[in-house]
C-alpha positions in Angstrom: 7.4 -28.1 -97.8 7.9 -26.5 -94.4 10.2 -23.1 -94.7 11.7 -21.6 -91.7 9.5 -19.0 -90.5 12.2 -16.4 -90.6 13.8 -15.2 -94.2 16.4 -17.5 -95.2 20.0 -16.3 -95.7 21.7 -17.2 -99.5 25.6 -16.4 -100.2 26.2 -16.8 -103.5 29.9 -17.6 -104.7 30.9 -16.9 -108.0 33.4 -14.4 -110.0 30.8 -14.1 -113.1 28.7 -10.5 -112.4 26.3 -11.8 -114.9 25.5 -14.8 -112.7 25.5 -12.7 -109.6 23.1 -10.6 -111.0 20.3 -13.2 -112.4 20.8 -15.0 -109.1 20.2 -11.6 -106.7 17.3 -10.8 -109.3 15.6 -14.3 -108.6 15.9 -14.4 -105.2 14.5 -11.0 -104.7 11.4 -12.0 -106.0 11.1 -15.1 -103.9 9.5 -14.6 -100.9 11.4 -15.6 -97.2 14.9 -15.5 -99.0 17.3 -12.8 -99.0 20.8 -12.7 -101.1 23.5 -12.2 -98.5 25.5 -10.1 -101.1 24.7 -9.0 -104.7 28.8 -8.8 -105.3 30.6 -11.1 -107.0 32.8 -13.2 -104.5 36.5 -13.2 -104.6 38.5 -14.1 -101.4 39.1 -15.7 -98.4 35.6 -18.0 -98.5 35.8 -19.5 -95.1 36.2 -16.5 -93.0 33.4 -15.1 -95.2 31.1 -18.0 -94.5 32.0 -18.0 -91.0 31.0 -14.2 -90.8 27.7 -14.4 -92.2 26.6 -18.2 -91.4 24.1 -18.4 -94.4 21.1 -20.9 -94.5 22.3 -22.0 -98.0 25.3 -22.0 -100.0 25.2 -21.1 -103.8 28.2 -22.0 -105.9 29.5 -21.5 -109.3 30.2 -24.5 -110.8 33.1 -22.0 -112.8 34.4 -20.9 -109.5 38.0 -20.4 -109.3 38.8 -22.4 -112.8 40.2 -25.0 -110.2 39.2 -28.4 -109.0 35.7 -27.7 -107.9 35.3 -31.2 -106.7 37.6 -31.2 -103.7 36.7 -27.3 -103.5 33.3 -28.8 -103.0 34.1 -31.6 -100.3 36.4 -29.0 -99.0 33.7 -26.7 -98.1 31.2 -29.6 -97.0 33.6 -30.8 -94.6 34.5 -27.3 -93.0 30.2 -26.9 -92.7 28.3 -29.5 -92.6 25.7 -27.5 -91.4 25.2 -25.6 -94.4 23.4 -27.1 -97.5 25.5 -26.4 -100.6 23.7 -26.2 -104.0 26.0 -25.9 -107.3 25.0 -23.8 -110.3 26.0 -25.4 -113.4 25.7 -24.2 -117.1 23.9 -26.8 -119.7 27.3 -27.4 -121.1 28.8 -29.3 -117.4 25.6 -31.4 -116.9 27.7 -34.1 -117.2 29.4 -33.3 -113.6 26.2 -33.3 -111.6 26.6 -36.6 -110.4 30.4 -36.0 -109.3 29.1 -32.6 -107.7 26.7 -34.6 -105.7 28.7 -37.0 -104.8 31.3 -34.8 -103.4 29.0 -33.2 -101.2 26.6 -30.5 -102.7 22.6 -31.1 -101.5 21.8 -30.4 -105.4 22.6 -28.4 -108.4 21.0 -26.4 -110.5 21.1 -24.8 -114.6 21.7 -22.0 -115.7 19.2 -20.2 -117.3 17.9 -20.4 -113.7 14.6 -21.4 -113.4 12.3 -20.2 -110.1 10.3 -22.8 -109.6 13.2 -25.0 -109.8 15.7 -22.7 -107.9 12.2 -22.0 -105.1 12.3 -25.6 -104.7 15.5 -26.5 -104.6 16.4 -24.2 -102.2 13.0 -24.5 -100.1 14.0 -28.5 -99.6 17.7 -28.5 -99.2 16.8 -25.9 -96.2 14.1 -28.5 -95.0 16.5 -31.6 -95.3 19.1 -29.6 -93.3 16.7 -28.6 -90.9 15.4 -32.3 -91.0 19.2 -33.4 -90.2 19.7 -30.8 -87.3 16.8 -31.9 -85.5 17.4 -35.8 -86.0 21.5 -35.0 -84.5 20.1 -33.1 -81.7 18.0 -36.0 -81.0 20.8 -38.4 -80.6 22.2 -39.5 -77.3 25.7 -37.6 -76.6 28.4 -40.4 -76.7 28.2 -41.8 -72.8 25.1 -40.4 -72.0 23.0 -43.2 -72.3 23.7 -46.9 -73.0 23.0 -48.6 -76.9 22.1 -52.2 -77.5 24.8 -54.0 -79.9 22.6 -55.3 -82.6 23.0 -58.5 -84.5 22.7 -58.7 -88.8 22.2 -62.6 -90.0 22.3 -62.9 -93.9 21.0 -65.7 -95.6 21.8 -65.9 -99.2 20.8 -68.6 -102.0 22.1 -68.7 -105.3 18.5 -69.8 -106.8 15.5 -68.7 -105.6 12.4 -70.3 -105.9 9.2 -71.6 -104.1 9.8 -72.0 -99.7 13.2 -69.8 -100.5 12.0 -67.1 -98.6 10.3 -69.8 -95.7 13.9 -70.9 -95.2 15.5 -68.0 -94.8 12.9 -66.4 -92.5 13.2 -70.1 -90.0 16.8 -70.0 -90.0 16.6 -66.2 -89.0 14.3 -66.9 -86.0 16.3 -70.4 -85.1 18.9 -68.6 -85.5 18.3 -65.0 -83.1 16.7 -67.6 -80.5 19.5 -70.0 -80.1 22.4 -66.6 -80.4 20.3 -64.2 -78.4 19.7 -67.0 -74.9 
């Protein structure tokens, strides 16, 4: 997995000292990653972010005692830019699926691992460099004119032998007779 040349910048969120310290401890080892801050976090989080524009986002599944789902979309939608990775004690496993699917790249477990937390961090960087590259790629709305595409779906309630023959027929009779 490709790294940024450059050290990446981690801000960890979180009011639990004990956390702030195992996670500044881990990530000084790691090579090309440096901890933003080894305080615990309380305060305005937006300006904060805004100040030091991190590479990656650590947060404290605990953070706040509040609902850390729409804290979560919350901060996704205010920077998309920045991957966000939730740390989460065995005992909320449960939640990683909602924490995914309210916007976080990934989570990880406390006791932190480094393999795990090196890797996690190394390709939630990657994916967001990945995505920065792919939106600068994209033509800027007016700048250059798109086809309209066309979707035909064929669907049979049974399957069987010359299904798929059918299907793929209709779909070229189909583009040649809508696409003249």
């Amino acid at each position: 997995m490709a790294r940024k040349s450059d050290i990446s910048q981690v801000l960890l969120v979180t009011e639990e000292p004990v956390l702030t310290r195992e996670v500044a401890n881990k990530i000084g080892i790691l090579d090309g990653f440096q901890l933003i801050s080894e305080e615990s976090y309380i305060g305005d989080l937006v300006t904060t972010i805004r100040s030091y524009q991190p590479d990656v986002l650590l947060l404290d599944f605990n953070y706040k005692e509040t609902k850390i789902f729409d804290y979560i979309d919350e901060l996704v939608l205010s920077f998309p830019s920045i991957p966000l990775v939730v740390i989460m004690g065995p005992e909320n496993i449960q939640n990683s699926n909602s924490v995914v699917l309210s916007g976080a790249r990934a989570f990880i477990t406390t006791p932190i691992d480094m393999q795990n937390l090196e890797k996690t961090l190394d390709r939630v960087i990657e994916l967001s460099s990945r995505n920065s590259h792919r939106s600068d790629s994209l033509p800027i709305s007016g700048q250059t004119e798109t086809e309209k595409g066309e979707t035909f779906v064929v669907f049979s309630p049974k399957g069987g032998v010359g299904c798929t023959t059918v299907a793929t027929n209709l779909a070229i009779s189909m583009r040649k007779r809508y696409s003249d």
